[in-house]
N, C-alpha and C positions, 0 to 999 in steps of 0.2 A: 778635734775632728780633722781626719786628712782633707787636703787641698785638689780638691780637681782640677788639673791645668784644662783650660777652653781651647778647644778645638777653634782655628784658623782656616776658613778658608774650606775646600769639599776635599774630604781623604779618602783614600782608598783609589780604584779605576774609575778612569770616568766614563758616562753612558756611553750606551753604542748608539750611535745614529744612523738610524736606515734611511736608504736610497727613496721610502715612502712617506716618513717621517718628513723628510727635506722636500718631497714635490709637495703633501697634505701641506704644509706651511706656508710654504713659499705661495701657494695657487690662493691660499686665503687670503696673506698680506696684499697680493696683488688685484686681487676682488674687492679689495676695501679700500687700500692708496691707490693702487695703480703702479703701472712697471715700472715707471721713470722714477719713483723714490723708494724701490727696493733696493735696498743694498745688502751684499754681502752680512756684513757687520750687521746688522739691523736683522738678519735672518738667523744667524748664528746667536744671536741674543733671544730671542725669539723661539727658539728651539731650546735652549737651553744651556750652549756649547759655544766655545771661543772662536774666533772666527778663523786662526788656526787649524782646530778641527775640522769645522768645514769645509776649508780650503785641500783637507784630504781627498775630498768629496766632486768638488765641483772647483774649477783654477780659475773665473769669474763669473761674471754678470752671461754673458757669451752660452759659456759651456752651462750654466743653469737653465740658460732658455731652450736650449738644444736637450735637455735632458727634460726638463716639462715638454715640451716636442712630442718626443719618443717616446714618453709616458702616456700623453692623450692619443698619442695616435694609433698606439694597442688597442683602445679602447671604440675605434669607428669602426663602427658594423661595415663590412665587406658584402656589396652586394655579388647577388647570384649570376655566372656568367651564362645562363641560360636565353636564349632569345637571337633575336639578328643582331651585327656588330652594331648599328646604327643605333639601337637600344641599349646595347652594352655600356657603347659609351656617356650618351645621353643618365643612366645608371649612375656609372661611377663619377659625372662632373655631381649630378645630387649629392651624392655623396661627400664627394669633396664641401660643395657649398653646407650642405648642412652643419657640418663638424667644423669649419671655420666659423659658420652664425654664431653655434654653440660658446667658443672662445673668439672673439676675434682679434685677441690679441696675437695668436697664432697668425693670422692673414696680418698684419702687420710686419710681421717678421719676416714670413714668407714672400714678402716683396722687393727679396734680395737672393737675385739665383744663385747665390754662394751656398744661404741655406737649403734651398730646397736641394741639392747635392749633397748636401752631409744628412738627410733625413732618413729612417729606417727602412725597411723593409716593407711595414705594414702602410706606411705613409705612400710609401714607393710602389704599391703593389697599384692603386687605385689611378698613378701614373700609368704604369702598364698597361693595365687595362687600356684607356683609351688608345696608348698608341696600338696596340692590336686589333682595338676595334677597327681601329681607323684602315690599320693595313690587311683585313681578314676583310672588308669594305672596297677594293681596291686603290687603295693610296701606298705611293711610295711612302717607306719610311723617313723619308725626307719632308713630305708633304704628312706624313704623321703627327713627328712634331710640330708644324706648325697650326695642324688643328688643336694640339692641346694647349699651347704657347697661347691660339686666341681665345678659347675656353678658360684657359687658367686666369688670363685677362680679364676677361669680361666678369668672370665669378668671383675675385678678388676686390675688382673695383664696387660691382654689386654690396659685396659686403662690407666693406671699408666705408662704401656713402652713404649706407642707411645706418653703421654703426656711428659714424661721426656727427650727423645727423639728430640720430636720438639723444646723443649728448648733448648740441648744441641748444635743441629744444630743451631739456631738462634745464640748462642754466639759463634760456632764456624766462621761462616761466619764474624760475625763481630770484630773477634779479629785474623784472620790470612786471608789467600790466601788458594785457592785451594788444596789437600794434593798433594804429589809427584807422587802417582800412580793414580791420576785423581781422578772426583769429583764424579765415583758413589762406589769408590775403599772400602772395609770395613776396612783393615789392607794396612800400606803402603807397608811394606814387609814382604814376604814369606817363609819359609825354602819348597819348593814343593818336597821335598822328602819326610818329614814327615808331610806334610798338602798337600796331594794333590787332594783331595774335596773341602778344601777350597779355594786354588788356583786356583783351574778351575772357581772358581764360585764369586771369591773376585771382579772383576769388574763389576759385576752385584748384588752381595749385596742386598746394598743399594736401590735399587728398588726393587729384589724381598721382602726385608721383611718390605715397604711401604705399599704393596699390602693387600687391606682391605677384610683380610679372615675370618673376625668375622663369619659372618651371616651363610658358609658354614662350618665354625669348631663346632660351638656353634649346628648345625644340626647331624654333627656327635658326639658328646660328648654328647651329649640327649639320642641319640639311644643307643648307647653306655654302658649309668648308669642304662637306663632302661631297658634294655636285661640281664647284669648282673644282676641287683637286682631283677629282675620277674622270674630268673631263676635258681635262688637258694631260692625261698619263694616257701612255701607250698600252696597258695594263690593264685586265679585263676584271670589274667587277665583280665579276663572279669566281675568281678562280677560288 
C-alpha cells in the first residue's frame, strides 16, 4: 500500500482577513477581558492568523483603537440639523454622550486631544455641529470652541464616573457584604459636627447621585456658555 506523506503545518494561501473580521474580534475580546490585556498576538491567534499578518493590518495597540474608533463612529446616528442653533447643539452633545455610554471605552481614549484630531469624518461632523451651532448663535469662533471644550468636558466626565462607578459597585458586591451603615449609605461613618450636610444626606447618597441628570444639566450648561459668550461679543445674536 502506498505511503501518504502528512501534511505539516496549513498549505496552500492563507485566509484573508477583513478589516471587519479584525474590529468583530477585537470588540468581543475587549467585552470580556478588557482593553488593557488585549494584545496584538493574543488577537492575531484569535482570528486565526500570525501576528505578522495582522500586523499588515493594524502597526499596534494604538492604530487598532483608532480603527474600532472609526468603525463605531459610522455607526452614530447623526442627528437632524433642523431647529434653533441653541437646540442644534444641545442635539449633537446627546449624541455624542449617548455613543460614548454605548462604549465607554471610547471616552477613555478620547480623553487625550491627540485622538480626537486623528478621528473621522463622521465622529467630526457631531464636532461641527456644535461649533456652528454655537456661531449661527452669536459667538465668536473663538468662544465656539470653548463652549464645546466645556460640553466635551462635562459629557466625558459624566460618562467616565458612572462608568467606573458601575464597576466599582459590581466588585464591591461580590468581594464583601453590605456596608455597616446600610447599602444606599456613601461613607460608613460620620464626624456630624463637622460634616453635617453630608450626614443628613449620607443614606440617601447613593441614589440621589444614580439619578440620570445629564439631559437637564447639559440644558443648563448650554444656556449657560451661551449667554456668557454672546454677552461679552460685540456680535449680534441674531445675525
Amino acid at each position: 500500500m502506498p505511503r501518504t506523506n502528512p501534511t505539516h503545518g496549513r498549505v496552500g494561501r492563507p485566509p484573508v482577513t477583513s478589516r471587519t473580521q479584525i474590529i468583530t474580534v477585537a470588540r468581543r475580546l475587549i467585552d470580556e477581558s478588557g482593553w488593557d490585556k488585549l494584545t496584538i498576538r493574543g488577537l492575531a491567534a484569535e482570528i486565526g492568523i500570525g501576528a505578522t499578518t495582522l500586523y499588515h493590518h493594524v502597526r499596534d495597540k494604538e492604530d487598532l483603537l483608532l480603527l474600532l474608533i472609526h468603525e463605531y463612529a459610522q455607526q452614530i446616528p447623526h442627528p437632524e440639523q433642523a431647529g434653533e442653533p441653541r437646540d442644534r447643539i444641545v442635539a449633537a452633545a446627546t449624541a455624542i454622550h449617548d455613543a460614548l455610554t454605548e462604549w465607554p471605552l471610547s471616552a477613555e481614549v478620547l480623553t487625550s486631544d491627540r485622538f480626537i484630531s486623528r478621528l473621522s469624518t463622521p465622529a467630526l461632523r457631531l464636532i461641527e455641529d456644535i461649533l456652528a451651532g454655537s456661531v449661527d448663535h452669536g459667538c465668536t469662533p473663538e468662544q465656539a470652541v470653548q463652549v464645546f471644550r466645556n460640553i466635551w468636558y462635562f459629557t466625558v466626565g459624566e460618562v467616565l464616573i458612572r462608568d467606573h462607578s458601575a464597576d466599582a459597585q459590581t466588585r464591591d458586591e461580590q468581594t464583601r457584604d453590605e456596608p455597616a451603615a446600610g447599602p444606599g449609605a456613601f461613607v460608613n461613618e460620620l464626624d456630624e459636627d463637622q460634616l453635617p450636610h453630608l450626614t443628613a444626606l449620607n443614606d440617601r447618597w447613593t441614589a440621589l447621585a444614580a439619578l440620570d441628570t445629564f439631559p437637564s444639566t447639559l440644558d443648563v450648561l448650554v444656556d449657560g456658555l451661551l449667554s456668557r459668550a454672546t454677552s461679552s461679543s460685540t456680535r449680534s445674536p441674531n445675525r
